[in-house]
C-alpha positions in Angstrom: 0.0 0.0 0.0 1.4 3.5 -0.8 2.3 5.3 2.0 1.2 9.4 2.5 2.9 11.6 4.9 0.6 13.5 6.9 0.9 17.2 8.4 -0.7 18.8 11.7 -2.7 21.0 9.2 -4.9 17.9 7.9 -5.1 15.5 11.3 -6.5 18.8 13.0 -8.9 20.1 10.1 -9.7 16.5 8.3 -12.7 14.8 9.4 -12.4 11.3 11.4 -14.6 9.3 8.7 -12.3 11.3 6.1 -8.7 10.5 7.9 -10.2 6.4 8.2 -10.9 6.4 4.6 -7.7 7.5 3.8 -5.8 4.8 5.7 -7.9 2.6 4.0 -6.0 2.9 1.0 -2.4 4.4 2.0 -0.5 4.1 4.7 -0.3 7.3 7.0 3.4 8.1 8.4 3.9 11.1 9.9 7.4 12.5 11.8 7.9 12.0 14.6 8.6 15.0 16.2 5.2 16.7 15.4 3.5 13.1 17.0 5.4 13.9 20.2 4.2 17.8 19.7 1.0 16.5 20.1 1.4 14.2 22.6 2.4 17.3 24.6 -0.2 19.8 23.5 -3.3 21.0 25.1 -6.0 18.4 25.8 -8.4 19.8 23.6 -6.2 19.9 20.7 -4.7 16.5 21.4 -8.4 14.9 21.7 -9.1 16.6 18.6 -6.4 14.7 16.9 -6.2 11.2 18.2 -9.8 11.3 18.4 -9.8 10.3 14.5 -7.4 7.2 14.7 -8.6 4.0 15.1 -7.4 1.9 18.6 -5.4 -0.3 16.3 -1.2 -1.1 16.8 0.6 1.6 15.0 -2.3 3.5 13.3 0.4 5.4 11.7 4.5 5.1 10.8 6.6 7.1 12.5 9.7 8.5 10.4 12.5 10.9 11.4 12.7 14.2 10.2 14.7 14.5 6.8 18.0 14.8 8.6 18.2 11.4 9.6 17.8 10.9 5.8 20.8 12.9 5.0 22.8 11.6 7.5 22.5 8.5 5.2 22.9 9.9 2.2 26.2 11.3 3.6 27.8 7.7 4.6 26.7 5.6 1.8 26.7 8.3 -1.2 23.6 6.8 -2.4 19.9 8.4 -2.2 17.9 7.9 1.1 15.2 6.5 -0.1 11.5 6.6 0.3 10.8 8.6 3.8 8.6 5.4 4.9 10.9 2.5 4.4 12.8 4.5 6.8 9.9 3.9 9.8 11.1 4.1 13.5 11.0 0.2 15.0 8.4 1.3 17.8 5.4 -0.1 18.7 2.7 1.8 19.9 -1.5 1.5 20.5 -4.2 4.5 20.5 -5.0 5.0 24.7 -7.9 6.4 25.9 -5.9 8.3 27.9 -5.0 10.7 25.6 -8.4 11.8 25.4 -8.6 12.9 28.9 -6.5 16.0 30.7 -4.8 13.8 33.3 -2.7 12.4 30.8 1.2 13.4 31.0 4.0 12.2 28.4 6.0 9.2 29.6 9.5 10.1 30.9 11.2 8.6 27.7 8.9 10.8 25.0 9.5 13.8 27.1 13.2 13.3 27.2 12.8 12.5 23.2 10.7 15.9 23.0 13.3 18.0 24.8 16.1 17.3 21.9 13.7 17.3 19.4 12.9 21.7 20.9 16.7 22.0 20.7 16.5 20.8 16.8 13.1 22.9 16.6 14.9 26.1 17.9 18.1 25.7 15.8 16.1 24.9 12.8 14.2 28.3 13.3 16.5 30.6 13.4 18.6 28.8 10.4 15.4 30.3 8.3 15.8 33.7 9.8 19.3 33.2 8.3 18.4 32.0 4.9 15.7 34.1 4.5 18.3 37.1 4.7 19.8 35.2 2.0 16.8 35.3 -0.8 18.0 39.0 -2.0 20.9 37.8 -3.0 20.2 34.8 -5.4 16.1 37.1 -6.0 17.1 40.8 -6.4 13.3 41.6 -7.2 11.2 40.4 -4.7 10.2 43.7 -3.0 10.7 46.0 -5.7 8.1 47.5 -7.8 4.5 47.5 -7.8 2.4 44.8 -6.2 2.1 43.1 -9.7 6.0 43.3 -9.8 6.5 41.2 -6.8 3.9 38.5 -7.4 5.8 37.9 -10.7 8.9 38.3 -9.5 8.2 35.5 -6.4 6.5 33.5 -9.1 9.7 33.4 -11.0 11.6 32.8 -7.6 9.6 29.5 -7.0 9.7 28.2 -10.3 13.7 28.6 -10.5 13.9 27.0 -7.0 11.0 24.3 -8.0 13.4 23.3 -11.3 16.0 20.8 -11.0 17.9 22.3 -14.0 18.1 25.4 -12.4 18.8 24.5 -8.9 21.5 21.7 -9.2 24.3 23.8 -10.2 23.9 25.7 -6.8 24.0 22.6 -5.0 27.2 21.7 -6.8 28.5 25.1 -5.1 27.4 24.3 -1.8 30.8 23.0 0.4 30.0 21.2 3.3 30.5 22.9 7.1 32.5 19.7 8.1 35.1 18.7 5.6 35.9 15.0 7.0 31.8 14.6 5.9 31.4 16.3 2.3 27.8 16.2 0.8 27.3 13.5 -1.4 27.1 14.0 -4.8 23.4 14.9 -5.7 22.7 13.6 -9.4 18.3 14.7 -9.1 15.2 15.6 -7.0 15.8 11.7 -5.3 18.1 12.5 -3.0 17.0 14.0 0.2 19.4 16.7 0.2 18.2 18.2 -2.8 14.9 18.4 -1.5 15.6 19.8 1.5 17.4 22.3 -0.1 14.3 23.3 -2.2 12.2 23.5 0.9 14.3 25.6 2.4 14.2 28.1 0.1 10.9 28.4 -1.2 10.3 28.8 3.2 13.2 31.6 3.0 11.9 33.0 0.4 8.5 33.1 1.5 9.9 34.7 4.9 11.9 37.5 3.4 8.7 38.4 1.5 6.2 38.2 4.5 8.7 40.1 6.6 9.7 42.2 3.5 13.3 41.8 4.9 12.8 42.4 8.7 12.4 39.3 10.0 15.4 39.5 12.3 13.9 42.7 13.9 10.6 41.6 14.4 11.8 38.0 16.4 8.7 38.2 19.1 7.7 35.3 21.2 4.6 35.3 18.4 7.2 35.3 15.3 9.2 32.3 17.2 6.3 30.5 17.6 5.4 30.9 14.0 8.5 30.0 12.8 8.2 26.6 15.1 5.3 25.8 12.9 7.5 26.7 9.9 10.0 24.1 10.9 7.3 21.3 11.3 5.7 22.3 8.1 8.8 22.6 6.3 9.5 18.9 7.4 5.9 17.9 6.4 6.5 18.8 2.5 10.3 17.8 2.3 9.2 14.2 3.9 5.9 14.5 1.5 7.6 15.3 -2.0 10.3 12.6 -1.0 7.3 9.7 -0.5 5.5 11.4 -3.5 2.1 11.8 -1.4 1.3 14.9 1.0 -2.1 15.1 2.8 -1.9 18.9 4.1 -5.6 21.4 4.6 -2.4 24.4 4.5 -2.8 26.3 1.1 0.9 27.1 1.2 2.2 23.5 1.4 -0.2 22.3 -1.0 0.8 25.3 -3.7 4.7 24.1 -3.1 4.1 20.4 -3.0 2.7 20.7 -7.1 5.4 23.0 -7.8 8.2 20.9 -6.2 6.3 17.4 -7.3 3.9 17.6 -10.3 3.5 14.0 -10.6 2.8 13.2 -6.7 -0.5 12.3 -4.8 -2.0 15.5 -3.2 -5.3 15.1 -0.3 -6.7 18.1 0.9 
């Protein structure tokens, strides 16, 4: 069965009979570090959620984020693969308990959540750096009129969407460790090309909602957002890997059929 990687956006928004339906015919993986956000959220949110899966073993595949993937790719110089052939070996069942506000996350899953906030907080402010970046590789992003700047971020995404375009800048990229080079990307299969891809279309989309003051304006509320940026960003590199996304956020869905035209989209 094909396998579908599934974002906050749809298990919050989709509807339980529509969610069961889908893991009728694909198999739902999600990361894991947004399953142990949710573990750890607010009751109502997290009965909201689990709510919709069945009480079944493993009712979804847990995968690492895209890193993990990378990490391969770096020791074997071969492409990672298919996000879901990559599941984590645990074992786990729907509890009632989830449903009700005395429930707390088990020791292990909170120690687990505390390095995966360390990742979360590094990855955010690595967009507030790239997203200082986008000027220099998108000169016209915030010139002109209004019409200017759609067509100029238009142009922006399709450059970053094509492989043609985008592989010789990969080839430029050097490595921040030299005893662990990146490998040597050939097309969109390799996880570190897609990662690269999301992170720019997210920088880009950053500098532009910003309008190049991001690093001024880093409120607790900006943080936060970017936090969901991070997840999200995670969601559509592990989604145009698989080939499948299931996502209710406009955004993601827009980039997923840019950044895979022939992939499985459920909204």
């Amino acid at each position: 069965m094909q396998a579908i990687i599934l974002d906050k956006s749809y298990l919050e928004g989709a509807s339980r009979t529509a969610i069961q339906e889908l893991m009728g015919c694909r198999t739902l993986v999600m990361c894991s570090a947004l399953f142990y956000e949710l573990l750890d959220t607010s009751a109502k949110q997290r009965t909201r959620c689990f709510a919709k899966l069945p009480a079944i073993d493993n009712p979804l595949l847990l995968v690492d984020h895209v890193g993990e993937l990378m990490r391969n790719e770096v020791q074997t110089r071969l492409p990672g693969g298919l996000p879901s052939k990559h599941a984590l070996a645990v074992r786990f069942r729907f509890n009632p308990v989830l449903l009700t506000e005395a429930y707390q996350l088990p020791p292990e899953a909170r120690e687990a959540m505390q390095d995966e906030l360390q990742d979360l907080n590094s990855e955010a402010l690595r967009l507030v750096d790239l997203s200082e970046s986008s000027p220099s590789m998108f000169p016209d992003l915030l010139k002109g009129s209004d019409e200017m700047r759609a067509k100029a971020l238009a142009d922006a995404e399709a450059s970053v969407a094509d492989p043609e375009s985008l592989l010789p800048f990969y080839r430029e990229l050097s490595s921040p460790d030299p005893s662990r080079p990146f490998p040597p990307v050939t097309g969109p299969e390799w996880a570190h090309f897609r990662w690269l891809q999301v992170q720019m279309m997210f920088s880009i989309d950053l500098y532009v909602r910003y309008q190049g003051k991001l690093r001024a304006n880093l409120t607790k509320n900006v943080l936060e957002k970017l936090e969901h940026d991070v997840h999200d960003a995670q969601a559509l590199a592990l989604g145009v890997l698989e080939g499948a996304l299931a996502t209710r956020e406009e955004k993601l869905a827009r980039w997923f059929k840019l950044l895979r035209p022939d992939g499985e989209l459920v909204q």
